[in-house]
N, C-alpha and C positions, 0 to 999 in steps of 0.2 A: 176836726174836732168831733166828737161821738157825743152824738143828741137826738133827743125825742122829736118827732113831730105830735101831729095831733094823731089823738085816742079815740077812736068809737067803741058803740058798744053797743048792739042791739040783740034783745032779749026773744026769744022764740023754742016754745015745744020743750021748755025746761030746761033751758040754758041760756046763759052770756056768751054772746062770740065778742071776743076782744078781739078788735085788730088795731097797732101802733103801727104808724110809721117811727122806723128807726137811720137816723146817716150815721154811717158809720166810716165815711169821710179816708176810703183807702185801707179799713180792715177787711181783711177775709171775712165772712158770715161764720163761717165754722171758728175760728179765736173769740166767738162772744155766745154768750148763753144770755136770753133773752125768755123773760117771765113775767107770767104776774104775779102776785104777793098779795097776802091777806093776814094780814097779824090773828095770829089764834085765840078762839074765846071760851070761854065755859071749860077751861081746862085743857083744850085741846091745843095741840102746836099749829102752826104758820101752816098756809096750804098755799105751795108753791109748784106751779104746773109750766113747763117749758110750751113754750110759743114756737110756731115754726115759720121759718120765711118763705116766700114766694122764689123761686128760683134767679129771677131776674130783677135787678133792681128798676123801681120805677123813675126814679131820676136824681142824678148828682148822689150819687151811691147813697138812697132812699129804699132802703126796703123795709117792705110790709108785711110784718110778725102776725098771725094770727093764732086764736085760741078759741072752742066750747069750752065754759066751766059752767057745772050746773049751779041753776041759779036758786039753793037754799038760803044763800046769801045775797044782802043789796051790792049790783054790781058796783056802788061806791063806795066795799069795804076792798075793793080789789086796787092797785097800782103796777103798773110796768116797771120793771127793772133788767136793769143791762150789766151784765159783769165777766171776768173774761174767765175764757170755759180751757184746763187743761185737765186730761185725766188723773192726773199726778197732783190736781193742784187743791188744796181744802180751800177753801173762803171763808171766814166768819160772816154772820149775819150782816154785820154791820161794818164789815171792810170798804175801806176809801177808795177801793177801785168798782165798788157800785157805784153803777148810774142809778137814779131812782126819777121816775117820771113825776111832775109836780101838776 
């Protein structure tokens, strides 16, 4: 089963460094696309930056997504989300094959 663990997030020199744990429970790391998400305001759209993993998972296929996003924003307008990544493939925003961290 593909789920979040827990989320840090600490702030320094003008940025959020996100890092998730993510299990991904017997998927390849490359079939998922793994981000954070910030709903757009003042007009603007979503600001969506891919996370990258650690090469080696840290345990029971537990890998750790990490990200800088500067922080103009409060890091609690940001959330993790998990959705599966093909070149070929569109996703809607709001497709039922996002995971979205809570």
């Amino acid at each position: 089963m593909l789920r979040f663990g827990e989320m840090k997030v600490a702030t320094h020199r003008g940025n959020h460094v996100f890092a998730v744990r993510v299990y991904l429970t017997g998927l390849d790391p490359n079939t998922v696309r793994v981000e954070v998400y910030a709903d757009g305001v003042n007009g603007e759209g979503p600001v969506r930056q891919e996370m990258m993993h650690e090469q080696e998972p840290v345990d029971a296929n537990g890998y750790i997504y990490r990200i800088p996003v500067p922080s103009i924003r409060p890091a609690t307008d940001y959330a993790a989300r998990v959705m599966p990544q093909r070149p070929s493939a569109k996703v809607p925003l709001q497709a039922a094959q996002i995971l979205r961290q809570r």
